[in-house]
Every structure is written in structure tokens, then in C-alpha cells.
N, C-alpha and C positions, 0 to 999 in steps of 0.2 A: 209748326212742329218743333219740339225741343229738339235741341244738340243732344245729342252721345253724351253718358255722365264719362267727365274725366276720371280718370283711376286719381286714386289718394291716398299720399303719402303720409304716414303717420307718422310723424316723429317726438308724437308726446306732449305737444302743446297743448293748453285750454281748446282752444277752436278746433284745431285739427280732430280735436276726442268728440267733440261736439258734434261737428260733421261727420264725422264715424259710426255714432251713437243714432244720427236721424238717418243715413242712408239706411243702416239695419232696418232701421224699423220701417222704411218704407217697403224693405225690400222684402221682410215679414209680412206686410200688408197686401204685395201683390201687385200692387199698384202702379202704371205706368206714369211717369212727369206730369205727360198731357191728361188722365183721370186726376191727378191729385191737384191739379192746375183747376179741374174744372169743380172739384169739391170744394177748394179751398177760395175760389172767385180771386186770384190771383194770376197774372201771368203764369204758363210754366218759365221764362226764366227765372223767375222770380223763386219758386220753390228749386230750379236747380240750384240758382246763388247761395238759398239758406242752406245745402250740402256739399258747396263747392271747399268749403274750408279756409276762405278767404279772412273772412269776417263773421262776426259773433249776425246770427240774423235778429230781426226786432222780436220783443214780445212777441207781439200779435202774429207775427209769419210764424213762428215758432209753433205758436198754441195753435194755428190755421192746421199748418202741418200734421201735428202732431194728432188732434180731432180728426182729418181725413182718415189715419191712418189709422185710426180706435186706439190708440194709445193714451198709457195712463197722462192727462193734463196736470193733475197736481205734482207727479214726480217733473215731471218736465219745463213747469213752472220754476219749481226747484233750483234743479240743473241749469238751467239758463240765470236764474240770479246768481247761482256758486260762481258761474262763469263771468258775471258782468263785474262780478264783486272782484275776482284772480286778477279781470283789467285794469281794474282800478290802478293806475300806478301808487296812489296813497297807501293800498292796503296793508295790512300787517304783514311780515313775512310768513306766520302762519296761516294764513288768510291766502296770500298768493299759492301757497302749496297744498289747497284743498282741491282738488280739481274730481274726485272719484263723483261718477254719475250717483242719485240717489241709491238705484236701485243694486249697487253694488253696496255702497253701505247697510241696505238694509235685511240685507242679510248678515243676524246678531252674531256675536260672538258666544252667543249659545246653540249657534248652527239650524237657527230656525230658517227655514227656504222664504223668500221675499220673492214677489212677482218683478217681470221683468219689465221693462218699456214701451212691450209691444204690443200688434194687438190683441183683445181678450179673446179673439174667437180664430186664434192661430197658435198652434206650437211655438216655442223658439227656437231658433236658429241661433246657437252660441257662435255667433260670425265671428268673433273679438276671437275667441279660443283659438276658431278652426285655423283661422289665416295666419294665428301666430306660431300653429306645431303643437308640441304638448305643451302647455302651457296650464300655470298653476295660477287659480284663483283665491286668494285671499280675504278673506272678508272686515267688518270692523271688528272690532275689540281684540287683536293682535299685532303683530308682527314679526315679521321670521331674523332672528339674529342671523343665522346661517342654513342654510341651503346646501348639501352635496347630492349630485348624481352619477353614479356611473351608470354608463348604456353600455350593454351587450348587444353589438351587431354581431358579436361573433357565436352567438347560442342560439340553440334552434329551440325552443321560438326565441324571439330577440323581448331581451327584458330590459328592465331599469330597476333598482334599487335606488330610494331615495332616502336620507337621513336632513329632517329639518328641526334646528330649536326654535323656538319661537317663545316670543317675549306677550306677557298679556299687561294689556292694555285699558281693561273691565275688569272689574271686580267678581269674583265665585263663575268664572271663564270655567262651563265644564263639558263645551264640544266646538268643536271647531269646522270648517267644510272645507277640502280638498277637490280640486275641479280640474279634471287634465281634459282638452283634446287632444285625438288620435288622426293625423289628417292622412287622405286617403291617397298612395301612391299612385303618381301621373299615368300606370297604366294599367291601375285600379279604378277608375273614378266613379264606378256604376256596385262597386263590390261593398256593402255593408261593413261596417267597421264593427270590431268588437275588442272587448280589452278585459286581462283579470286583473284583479286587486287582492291584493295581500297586506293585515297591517302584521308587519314582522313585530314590532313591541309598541311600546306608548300608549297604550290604550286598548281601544275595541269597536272594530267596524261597525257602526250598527247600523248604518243606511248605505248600498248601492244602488244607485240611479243613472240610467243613461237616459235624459229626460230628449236631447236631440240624438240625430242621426251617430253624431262622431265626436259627442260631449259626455263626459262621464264625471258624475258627481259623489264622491263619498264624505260622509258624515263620522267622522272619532267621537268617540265618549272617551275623556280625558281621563285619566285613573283616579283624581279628585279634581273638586276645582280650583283653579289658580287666583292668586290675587294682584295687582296691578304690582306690577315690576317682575313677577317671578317667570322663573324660564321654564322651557318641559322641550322633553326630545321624543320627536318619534320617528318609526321607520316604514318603509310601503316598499312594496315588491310588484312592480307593474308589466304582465306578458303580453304582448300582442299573441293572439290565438296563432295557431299552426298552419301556413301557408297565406296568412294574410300579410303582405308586404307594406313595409316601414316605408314613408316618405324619406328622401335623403337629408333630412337635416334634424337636430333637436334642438328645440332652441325654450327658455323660459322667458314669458314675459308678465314682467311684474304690475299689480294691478295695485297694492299700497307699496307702503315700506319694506327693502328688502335688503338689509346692509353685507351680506358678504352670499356671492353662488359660485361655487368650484364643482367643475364639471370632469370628468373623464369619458372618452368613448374607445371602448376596443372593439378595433378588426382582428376578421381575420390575415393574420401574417399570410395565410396563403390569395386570400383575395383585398387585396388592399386596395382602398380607390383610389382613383386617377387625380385627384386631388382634394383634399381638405383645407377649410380657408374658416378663418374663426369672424362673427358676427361679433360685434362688443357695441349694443347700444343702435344695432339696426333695424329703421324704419321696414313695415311690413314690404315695401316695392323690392327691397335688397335679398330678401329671404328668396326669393325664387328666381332670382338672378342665374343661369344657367352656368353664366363664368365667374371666375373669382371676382372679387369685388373688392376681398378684405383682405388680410394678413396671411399667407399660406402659414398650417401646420403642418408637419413631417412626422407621423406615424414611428414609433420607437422600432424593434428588432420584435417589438412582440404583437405589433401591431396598436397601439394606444396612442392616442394623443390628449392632454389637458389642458385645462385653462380655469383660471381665476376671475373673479367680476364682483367690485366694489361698489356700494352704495349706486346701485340699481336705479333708472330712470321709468315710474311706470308710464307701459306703454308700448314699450321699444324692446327689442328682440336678444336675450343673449346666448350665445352656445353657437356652436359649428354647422355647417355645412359641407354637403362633400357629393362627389360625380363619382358614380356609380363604376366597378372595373368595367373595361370595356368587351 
């Protein structure tokens, strides 16, 4: 009988993404160690070690894996050579900084939806989103110059407005896909999640989708299309429904290029939390850390606190956390 899968800490690497990418999918598939041990005619250690995040696992464990699990083999085929290729210590600097799984690139910079990694006779579970907070998916043929949000903990319902420019990357770019999770407060966790979207300018909503439980997908039609180098700004108005509770943190983690996210979060001055501690570049284990871990911020007179974040690592976690009044 296999060990207990260890928890895994993400902190951005090739491998660690790698092993992030196959536990979803196994975890997609339903499948217990010792069933996928027995599909795969492998030890189960052996299929633990290819999730442990140690090391990159072979071809063949890979493709064994990933077949048990009905997932796509040629994206995963893929992915594992992007990966072997980043090891290369020879490789090109741009070559080591390719690291995004297929299946996020292929979803175009015309905002056509791409299938995911997992398998074909299962919904997906946007694990990556949920366990990072609200977090903003990116796809190819852009990148965001700048990122601002503010969050309203202090409005009933609790909102975000967001202001992003983003720089195009593809030629005649004329939609782009926006992907937040909404992850469900520690004593919500059986309560359905729901979120509204608003695009305040930039464009024009023309797809909402919540394709998992607490993943929500929007699609912009860009007001014309862009051509490689130019920028475009737009804006989104994001409410969690009325009486559904906010997990205590927000945090953005970046999935390409993200060179400048400034954040603000207001309380209220009459319930302020019992602490605020800012994440810059925290692996998923740090996000739910109970006590502080990072830097304390101190809430102004009006109840606000902010923070700045440069050239973004994808992956990794940025924006605050905070303990709830008591």
C-alpha cells in the first residue's frame, strides 16, 4: 500500500509545476495511487515519485500516468519535453523561461477555449486557480504591462474593481480570456460559490462561464484588434453575491508575463483585522498559513492597506492576507 501523498509546495519551478499539473489530473480522474499503480503496471511508488516534485519522471512513467488517467498524451508529451528542454543547463535563456503547460498556451489570444489535461469523461477542476484565491489566468498572445486592484471588504457585497493594460503579443489580438477563482471560506466549504462580472470599459463581455464549482471564466471582445506591441486598457467590476463569504486573503498568481500588480484592500475602520501580513512571491503552503509568515501591514485611519509587486514570478502568490476580527 502507497504512502499518504506529501503536500506540495509550489514555488514556480519547472518540476514542481510539473508535479502540480499530474497530481490534478490524477485527482480529476478519481483514481487512488494503488488503481493507477495497477493501470499503469508500475509500482505505486513509482507513480507517487512521478508527483512527488522531486524530479522531472521518465517519458514512459509520464505517458503510463497520464493514459491511466484518460488524459490528453500528446499535450503531455509536450509538456514534458518543454520541461526536459528548461533542464537543459545549455538551453537558451528564452528556452529556460518557457515553462506554461500546453494546455494553458492553447488557449489563443483570440480567446478560443482549449481543452484541459484531464480526463475527457470528467469536468475540470481549476485546482491551480482555486488553491491560489482569485487568481487571473492569462493566456498566449498577450501580456499585462500593469495590473491594479482594489478590494472592498468594506462593501456589502465585497467587491474588486480591476484596471489591467496589457501589451499584445499576436497579430489582429481581438479577444482575450479573463479567468478568476472565488475560493470558498473555511466555514463555507459545502456553500456553492458564485461571482458577478462587470466589464466597466475596454470592450464587451461576450462570454460568462463558470465551467467548475469556484472557476469563472470571461471572454472580452476587444474594441478592435491589436497588433504586436500595442497596449489596450480595460476595466472589470467583480461582486461576490450577498451573504456569501470571502476567504481571508486575495492574492493574484500569475500564469505568463506580469511586469507591474499594485494592489489596495479596504477595511472596515470599524472592523479591522487582527492582522494583515503581505505574501510577495508565496508558494501555495504559505497562503493558508494561519499565522503570519510575511511582513505585517498596518491598515491607515481609514482602514486601507497597499502594496506594489514587480516582474511577477508565474506560479507564486502575490497580495495580502489577514485574520479575521475576533
Amino acid at each position: 500500500m502507497g504512502r499518504p501523498e506529501e503536500p506540495l509546495e509550489r514555488d514556480g519551478s519547472p518540476v514542481r509545476e510539473f508535479a502540480f499539473w499530474l497530481r490534478d489530473l490524477r485527482r480529476q480522474s478519481g483514481l487512488t495511487y494503488e488503481q493507477l499503480a495497477a493501470r499503469t503496471h508500475y509500482a505505486t511508488s513509482t507513480v507517487q515519485a512521478a508527483s512527488a516534485g522531486r524530479r522531472l519522471p521518465t517519458l514512459r512513467v509520464t505517458t503510463a500516468f497520464v493514459a491511466a488517467c484518460e488524459g490528453d498524451e500528446q499535450a503531455w508529451r509536450a509538456y514534458w519535453a518543454r520541461i526536459r528542454r528548461v533542464l537543459d543547463a545549455a538551453a537558451p535563456g528564452a528556452v529556460r523561461g518557457s515553462v506554461l503547460p500546453p494546455w494553458l498556451d492553447r488557449v489563443s489570444g483570440a480567446g478560443a477555449a482549449a481543452p484541459g489535461p484531464g480526463p475527457r469523461s470528467a469536468g475540470r477542476r481549476a485546482q491551480a486557480a482555486e488553491d491560489a484565491g482569485w487568481a487571473g489566468g492569462e493566456i498566449e498572445g498577450w501580456f499585462i504591462q500593469s495590473y491594479t486592484a482594489l478590494v472592498r471588504v468594506d462593501a456589502v457585497p465585497v467587491e474588486v474593481i480591476e484596471r489591467r493594460t496589457i501589451v499584445a503579443t499576436a497579430e489582429n489580438l481581438s479577444e482575450i480570456v479573463a479567468a478568476v477563482s472565488v475560493p470558498r471560506h473555511p466555514d463555507a466549504l459545502e456553500t456553492p460559490t458564485g461571482l458577478d462580472c462587470e466589464l466597466l470599459y475596454g470592450g464587451s463581455l461576450e462570454l460568462r462561464r463558470q465551467p467548475y464549482d469556484s472557476y469563472f471564466m470571461n471572454v472580452i471582445a476587444l474594441p478592435r484588434p491589436l497588433r504586436v506591441g500595442e497596449r489596450h486598457e480595460y476595466g472589470l467590476r467583480l461582486r461576490i453575491p450577498p451573504g456569501q463569504r470571502m476567504a481571508s486573503h486575495y492574492l493574484y498568481i500569475p500564469h505568463r508575463r506580469s511586469d507591474q500588480f499594485d494592489l489596495r484592500v479596504r477595511f472596515s475602520p470599524e472592523r479591522l483585522p487582527r492582522t494583515v501580513w503581505l505574501l510577495d512571491g508565496a508558494p501555495t503552503a504559505a497562503i493558508y498559513q494561519r499565522e503570519p509568515c510575511a511582513p505585517a501591514l498596518k491598515p491607515d485611519r481609514f482602514g486601507e492597506v497597499e502594496a506594489r509587486f514587480e516582474f511577477l514570478r508565474p506560479g507564486l502568490g502575490y497580495g495580502v492576507r489577514w485574520r479575521e476580527p475576533g
